[in-house]
C-alpha positions in Angstrom: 0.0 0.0 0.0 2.9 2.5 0.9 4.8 1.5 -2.5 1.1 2.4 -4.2 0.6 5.6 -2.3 3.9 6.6 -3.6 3.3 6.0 -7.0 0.4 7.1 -6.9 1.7 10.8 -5.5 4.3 10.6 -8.2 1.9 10.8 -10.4 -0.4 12.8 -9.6 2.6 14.8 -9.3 4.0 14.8 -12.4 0.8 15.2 -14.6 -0.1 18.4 -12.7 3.0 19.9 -13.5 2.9 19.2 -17.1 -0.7 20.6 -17.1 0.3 23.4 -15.3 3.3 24.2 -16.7 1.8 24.0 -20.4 -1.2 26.3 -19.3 1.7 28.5 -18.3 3.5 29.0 -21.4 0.0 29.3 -23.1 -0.7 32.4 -21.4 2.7 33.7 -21.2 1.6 37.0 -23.5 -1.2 38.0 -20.5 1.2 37.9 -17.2 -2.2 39.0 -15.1 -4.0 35.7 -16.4 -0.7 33.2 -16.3 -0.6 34.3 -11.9 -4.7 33.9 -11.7 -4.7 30.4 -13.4 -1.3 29.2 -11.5 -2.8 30.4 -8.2 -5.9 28.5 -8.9 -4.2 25.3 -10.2 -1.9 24.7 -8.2 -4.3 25.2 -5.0 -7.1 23.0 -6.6 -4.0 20.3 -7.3 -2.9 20.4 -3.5 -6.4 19.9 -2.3 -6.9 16.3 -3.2 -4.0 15.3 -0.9 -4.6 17.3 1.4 -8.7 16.4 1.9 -8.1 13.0 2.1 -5.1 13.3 4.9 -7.1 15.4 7.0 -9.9 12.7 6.3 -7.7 9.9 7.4 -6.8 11.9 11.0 -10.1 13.0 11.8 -13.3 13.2 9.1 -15.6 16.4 9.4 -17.1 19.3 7.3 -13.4 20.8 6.3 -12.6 17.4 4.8 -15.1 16.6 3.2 -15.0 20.2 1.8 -11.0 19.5 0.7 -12.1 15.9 -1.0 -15.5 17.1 -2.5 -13.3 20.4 -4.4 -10.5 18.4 -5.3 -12.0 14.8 -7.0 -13.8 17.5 -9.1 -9.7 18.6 -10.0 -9.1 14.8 -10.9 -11.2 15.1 -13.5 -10.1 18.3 -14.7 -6.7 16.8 -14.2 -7.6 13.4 -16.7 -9.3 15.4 -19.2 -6.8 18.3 -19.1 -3.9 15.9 -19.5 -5.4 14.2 -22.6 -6.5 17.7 -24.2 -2.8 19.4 -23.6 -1.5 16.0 -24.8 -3.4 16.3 -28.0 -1.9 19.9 -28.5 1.7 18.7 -28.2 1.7 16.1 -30.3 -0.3 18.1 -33.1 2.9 20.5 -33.0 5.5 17.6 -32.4 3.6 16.2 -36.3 3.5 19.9 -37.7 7.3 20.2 -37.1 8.0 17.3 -39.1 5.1 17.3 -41.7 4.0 21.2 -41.8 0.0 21.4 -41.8 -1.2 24.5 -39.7 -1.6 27.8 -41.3 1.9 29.5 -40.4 0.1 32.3 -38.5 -0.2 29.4 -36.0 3.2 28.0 -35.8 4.9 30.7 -36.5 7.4 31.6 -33.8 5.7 34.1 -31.7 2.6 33.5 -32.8 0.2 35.2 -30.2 -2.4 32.2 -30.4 -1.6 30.5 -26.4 -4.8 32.6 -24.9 -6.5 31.6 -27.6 -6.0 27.7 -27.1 -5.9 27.9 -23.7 -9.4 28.9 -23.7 -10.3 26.3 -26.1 -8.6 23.6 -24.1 -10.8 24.7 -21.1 -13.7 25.2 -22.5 -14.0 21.9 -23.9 -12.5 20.4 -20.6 -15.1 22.3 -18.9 -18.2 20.7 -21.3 -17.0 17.7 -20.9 -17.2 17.5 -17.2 -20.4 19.2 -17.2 -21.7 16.8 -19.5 -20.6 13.8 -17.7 -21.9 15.6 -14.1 -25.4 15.2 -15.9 -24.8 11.7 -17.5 -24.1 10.1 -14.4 -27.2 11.2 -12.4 -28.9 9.4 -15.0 -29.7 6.1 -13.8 -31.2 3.6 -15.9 -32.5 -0.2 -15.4 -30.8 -3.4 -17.1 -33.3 -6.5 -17.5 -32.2 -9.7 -17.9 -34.3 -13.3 -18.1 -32.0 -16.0 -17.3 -32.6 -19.5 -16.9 -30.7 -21.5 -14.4 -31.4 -25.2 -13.2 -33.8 -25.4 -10.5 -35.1 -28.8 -10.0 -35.4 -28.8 -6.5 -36.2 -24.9 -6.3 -39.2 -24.5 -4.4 -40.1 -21.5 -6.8 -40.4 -21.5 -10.6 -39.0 -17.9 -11.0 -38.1 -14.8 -9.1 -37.5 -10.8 -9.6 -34.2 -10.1 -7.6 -32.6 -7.0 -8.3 -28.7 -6.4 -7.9 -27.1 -3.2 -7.6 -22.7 -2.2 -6.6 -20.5 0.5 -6.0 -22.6 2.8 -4.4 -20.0 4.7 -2.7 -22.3 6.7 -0.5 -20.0 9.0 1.5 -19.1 12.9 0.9 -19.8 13.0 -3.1 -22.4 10.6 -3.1 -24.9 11.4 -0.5 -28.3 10.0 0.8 -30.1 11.5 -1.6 -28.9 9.3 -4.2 -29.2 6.8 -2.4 -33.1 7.6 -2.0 -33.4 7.8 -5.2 -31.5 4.4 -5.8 -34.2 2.9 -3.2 -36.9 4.2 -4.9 -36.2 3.1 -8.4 -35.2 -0.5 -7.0 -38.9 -0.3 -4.8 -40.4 0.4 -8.1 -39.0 -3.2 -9.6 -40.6 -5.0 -7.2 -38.2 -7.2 -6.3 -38.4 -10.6 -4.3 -34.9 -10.3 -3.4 -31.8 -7.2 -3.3 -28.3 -8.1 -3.5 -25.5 -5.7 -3.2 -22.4 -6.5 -4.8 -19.8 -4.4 -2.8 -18.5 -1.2 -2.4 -21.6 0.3 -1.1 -20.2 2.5 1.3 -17.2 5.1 0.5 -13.9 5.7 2.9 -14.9 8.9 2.9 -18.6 8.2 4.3 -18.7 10.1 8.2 -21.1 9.1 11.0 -23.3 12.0 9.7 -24.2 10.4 6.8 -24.0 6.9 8.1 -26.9 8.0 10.7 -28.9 8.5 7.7 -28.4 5.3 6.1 -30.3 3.5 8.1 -33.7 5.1 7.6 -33.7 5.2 3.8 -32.4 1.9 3.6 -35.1 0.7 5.7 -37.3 1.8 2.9 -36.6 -1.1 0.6 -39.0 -3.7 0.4 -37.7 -7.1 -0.8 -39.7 -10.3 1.2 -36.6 -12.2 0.7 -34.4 -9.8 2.0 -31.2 -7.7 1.7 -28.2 -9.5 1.5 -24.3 -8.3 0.3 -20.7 -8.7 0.2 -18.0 -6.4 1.0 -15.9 -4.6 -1.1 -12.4 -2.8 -1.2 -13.6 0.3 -0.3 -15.7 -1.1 3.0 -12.2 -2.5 4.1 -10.6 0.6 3.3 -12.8 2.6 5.4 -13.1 0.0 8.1 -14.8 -3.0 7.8 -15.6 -3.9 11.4 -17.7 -0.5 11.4 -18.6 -0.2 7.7 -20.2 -3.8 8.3 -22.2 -2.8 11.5 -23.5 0.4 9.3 -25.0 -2.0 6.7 -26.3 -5.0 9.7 -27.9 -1.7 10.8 -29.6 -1.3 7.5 -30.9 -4.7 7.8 -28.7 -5.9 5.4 -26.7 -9.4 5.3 -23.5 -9.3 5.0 -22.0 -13.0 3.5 -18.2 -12.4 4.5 -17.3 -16.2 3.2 -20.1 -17.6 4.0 -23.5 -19.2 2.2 -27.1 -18.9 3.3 -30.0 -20.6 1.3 -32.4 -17.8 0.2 -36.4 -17.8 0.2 -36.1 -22.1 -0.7 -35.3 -21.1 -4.2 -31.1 -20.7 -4.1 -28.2 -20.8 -2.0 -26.0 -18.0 -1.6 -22.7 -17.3 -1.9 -21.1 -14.2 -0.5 -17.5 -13.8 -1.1 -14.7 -11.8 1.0 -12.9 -8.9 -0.5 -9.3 -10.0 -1.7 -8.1 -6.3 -0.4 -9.3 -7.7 3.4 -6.6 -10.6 3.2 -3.7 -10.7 5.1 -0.5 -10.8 4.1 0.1 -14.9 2.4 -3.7 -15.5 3.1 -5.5 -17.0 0.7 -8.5 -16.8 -0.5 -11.4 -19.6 0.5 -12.7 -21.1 -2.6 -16.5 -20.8 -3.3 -16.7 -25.0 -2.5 -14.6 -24.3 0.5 -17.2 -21.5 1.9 -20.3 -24.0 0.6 -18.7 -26.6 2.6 -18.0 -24.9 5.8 -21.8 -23.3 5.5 -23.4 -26.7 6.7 -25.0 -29.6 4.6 -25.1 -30.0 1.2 -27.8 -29.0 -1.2 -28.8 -29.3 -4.5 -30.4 -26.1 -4.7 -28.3 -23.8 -7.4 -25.7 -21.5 -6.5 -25.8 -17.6 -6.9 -22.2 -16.0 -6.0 -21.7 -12.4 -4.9 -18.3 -11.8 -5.3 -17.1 -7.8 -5.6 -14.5 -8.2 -8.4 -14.4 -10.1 -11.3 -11.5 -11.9 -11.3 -10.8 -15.5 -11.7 -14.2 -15.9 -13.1 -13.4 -19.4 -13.7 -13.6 -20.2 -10.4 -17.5 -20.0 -9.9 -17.8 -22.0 -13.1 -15.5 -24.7 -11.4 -18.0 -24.3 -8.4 -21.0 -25.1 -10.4 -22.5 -22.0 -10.1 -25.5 -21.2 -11.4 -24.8 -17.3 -11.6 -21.9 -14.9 -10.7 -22.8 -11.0 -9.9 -20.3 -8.5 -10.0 -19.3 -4.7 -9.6 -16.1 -3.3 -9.0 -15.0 -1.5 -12.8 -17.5 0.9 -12.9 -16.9 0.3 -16.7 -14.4 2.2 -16.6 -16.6 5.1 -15.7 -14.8 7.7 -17.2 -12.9 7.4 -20.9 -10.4 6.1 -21.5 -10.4 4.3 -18.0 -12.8 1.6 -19.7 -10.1 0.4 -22.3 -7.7 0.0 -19.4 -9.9 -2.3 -17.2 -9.9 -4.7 -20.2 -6.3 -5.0 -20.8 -7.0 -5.7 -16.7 -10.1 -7.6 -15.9 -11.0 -10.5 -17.9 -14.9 -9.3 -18.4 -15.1 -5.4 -17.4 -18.9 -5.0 -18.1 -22.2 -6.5 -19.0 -23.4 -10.4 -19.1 -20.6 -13.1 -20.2 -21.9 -16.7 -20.1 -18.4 -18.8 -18.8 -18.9 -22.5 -19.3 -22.2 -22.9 -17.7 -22.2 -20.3 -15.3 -24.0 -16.7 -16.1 -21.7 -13.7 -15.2 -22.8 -10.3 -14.8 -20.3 -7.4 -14.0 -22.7 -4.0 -13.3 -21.3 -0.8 -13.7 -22.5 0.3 -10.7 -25.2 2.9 -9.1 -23.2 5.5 -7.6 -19.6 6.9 -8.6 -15.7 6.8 -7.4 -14.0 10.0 -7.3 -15.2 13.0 -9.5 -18.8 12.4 -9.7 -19.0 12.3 -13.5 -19.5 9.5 -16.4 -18.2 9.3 -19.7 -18.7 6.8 -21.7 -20.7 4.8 -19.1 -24.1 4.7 -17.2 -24.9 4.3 -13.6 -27.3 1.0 -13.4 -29.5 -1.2 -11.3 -30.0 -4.6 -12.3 -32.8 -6.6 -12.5 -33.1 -10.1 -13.2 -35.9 -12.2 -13.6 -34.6 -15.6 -12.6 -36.4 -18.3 -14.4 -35.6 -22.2 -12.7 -35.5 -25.2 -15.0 -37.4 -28.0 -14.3 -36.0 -30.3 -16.9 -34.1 -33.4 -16.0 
């Protein structure tokens, strides 16, 4: 974690001061401008850092004031980056192949203010647009068919839904709104696939949890299993939050739900100690109690090693985690990462789903992805 911090910083680093400096030389003609937008910079760049370490001593309004100001500058940060990247290597490929009209290249030229505010202004849309995009939450059905014989149901409506990340940025009122639209699916049972608190979530806001959670009305109940982020932010605590919402949590562990499945909710990888390994989905459906033949639904927060629920014999695995990507380009890195980043993958005989997630990580913006709530009607085979 300290090598990753470390990095991390490095980087952050490093990008801000080729933003910065760029933005600098652009507005070199207009002295008064260059000090307002270095001022500025430099003091939305140090806020990030500083938020979240005044976060991690003691959390309160100022922090979450810090954090909330400065994930908005990680977006302007990405998009920045990629926009002043674009400019360079336009002029690096007009110094070798000429193509701009020479009273743009032409040494002197007086055009920096000019693509400055160009640069801006489009970063600017762009967040603006993806601020909207990602309170727009939409609904993802999907009929699956998974053996059943000994179900005591022929199908069910359960509803799924990850990476919440309620905490400063993302509030209770989304999550009311999240409650509302998942009330409105009439589900028979919620499952949660991780992440649904944030590190930066304080008591405040987990005081409120409890009453808008208790709001959702599923008669086979709410059940979950932790994600990175719970065990970043304390999982001992972040776990009593949720038990308080009258949700399950399935840390390892396997319960059989409303006669119709059993399932299977998988710990975190980031929770592991140090040379721990992780309990295999037949190790936690052996250490739950008997056997059944009832199928197998897995909740497991990232998707990795998807071969191991098919190796399980599971009927379906639910996911969160990549937020597809959530912002561009983040979602063509996750697949040189993750095996399956978004949407339904069938491996072997086991049904995969990997949502994108309800809520956001970081700025609270999309682009190039949609915040989501699953629902599945889950239809149990009775051939032999």
């Amino acid at each position: 974690m300290l090598v990753f911090v470390v990095i991390a910083l490095a980087v952050y680093g490093l990008v801000n001061l080729y933003i910065g400096r760029r933005g600098a030389q652009a507005l070199a003609s207009v002295p008064g401008a260059r000090t307002v937008f270095l001022v500025i910079f430099v003091g939305l760049a140090l806020l990030f850092p500083l938020g979240r370490i005044i976060m991690a001593v003691a959390k309160g309004k100022l922090a979450s004031v810090l954090v909330i100001v400065g994930t908005f500058h990680l977006g302007v940060m990405l998009y920045g980056f990629m926009a002043v990247l674009a400019v360079d290597l336009v002029r690096l490929a007009n110094a070798f192949v000429p193509f701009l009209p020479r009273g743009l290249s032409a040494a002197g030229a007086r055009t920096g203010p000019a693509v400055f505010g160009a640069v801006a202004g489009a970063v600017a849309v762009t967040l603006a647009a993806g601020a909207w995009n990602a309170t727009r939450l939409r609904t993802v059905d999907l009929v699956l068919r998974i053996p059943g014989r000994s179900a005591q149901v022929e199908k069910l409506t359960v509803v799924a839904a990850s990476d919440l990340h309620l905490g400063t940025l993302v509030g209770p009122g989304r999550l009311a709104k999240v409650v509302r639209r998942i009330n409105a699916l009439e589900p028979d049972v919620v499952l949660f696939a991780g992440d649904i608190v944030d590190e930066t979530v304080t008591e405040e806001i987990e005081a409120k949890l409890g009453g808008i959670m208790g709001r959702l009305r599923a008669p086979l109940g709410l059940y979950a299993c932790p994600g990175n982020h719970e065990f970043y932010s304390g999982l001992e605590r972040n776990l009593a939050c949720l038990a308080s919402c009258g949700i399950t949590v399935l840390e390892d562990e396997a319960v059989e739900v409303g006669g119709a499945f059993i399932l299977v909710g998988r710990r975190d990888p980031s929770s592991l100690e140090p040379q721990e390994k992780r309990l295999s989905i037949e190790g936690v459906l052996n250490a739950s109690g008997p056997a059944s033949d009832l199928p197998v639904i897995v909740l497991d927060h990232q998707p990795i090693a998807l071969e191991e629920a098919e190796r399980a014999g599971a009927a379906l695995q639910i996911s969160g985690h990549t937020h597809d990507g959530q912002v561009f380009p983040i979602g063509l890195i996750n697949g040189l990462i993750y095996e399956h980043n978004y949407g339904y993958l069938r491996q072997g005989g086991t049904h995969v789903y990997v949502t994108s997630g309800a809520g956001t990580w970081g700025p609270p913006v999309r682009i190039g992805s949609r915040a989501e709530i699953v629902r599945i009607e889950l239809c149990f085979d009775r051939a032999p």
